[in-house]
C-alpha positions in Angstrom: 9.2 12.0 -18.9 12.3 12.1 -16.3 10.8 15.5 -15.4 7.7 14.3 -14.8 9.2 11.2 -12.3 11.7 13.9 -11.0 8.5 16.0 -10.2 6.6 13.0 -8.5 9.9 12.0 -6.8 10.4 14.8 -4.6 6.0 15.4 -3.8 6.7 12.2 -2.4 9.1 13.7 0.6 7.0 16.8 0.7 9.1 19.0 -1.0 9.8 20.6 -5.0 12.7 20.2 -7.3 14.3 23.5 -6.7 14.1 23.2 -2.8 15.4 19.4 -3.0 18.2 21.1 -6.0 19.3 24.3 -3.3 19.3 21.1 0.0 21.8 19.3 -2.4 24.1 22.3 -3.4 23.7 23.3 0.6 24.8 19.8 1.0 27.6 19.6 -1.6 29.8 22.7 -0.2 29.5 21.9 3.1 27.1 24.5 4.3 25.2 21.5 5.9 25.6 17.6 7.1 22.5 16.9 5.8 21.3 15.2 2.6 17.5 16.0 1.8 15.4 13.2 2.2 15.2 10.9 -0.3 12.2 9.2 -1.9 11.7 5.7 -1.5 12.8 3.6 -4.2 10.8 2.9 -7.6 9.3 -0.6 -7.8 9.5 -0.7 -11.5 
């Protein structure tokens, strides 16, 4: 189930987990400034 919202999380920014995953880890050891974008936040 988490994969599933996981999945669904990052359609919502136009993107897929292990492109989100590599922006983090790009992210993470300074290789960039910038965070991916993040999806807005679940209602329920």
């Amino acid at each position: 189930m988490r994969h599933e919202r996981a999945k669904a999380a990052v359609a919502e920014v136009d993107s897929n987990l292990n492109a989100h995953v590599v922006a983090f880890m790009r992210w993470l050891v300074h290789e960039t400034d910038e965070l991916p974008t993040r999806p807005a936040a679940p209602t329920s």
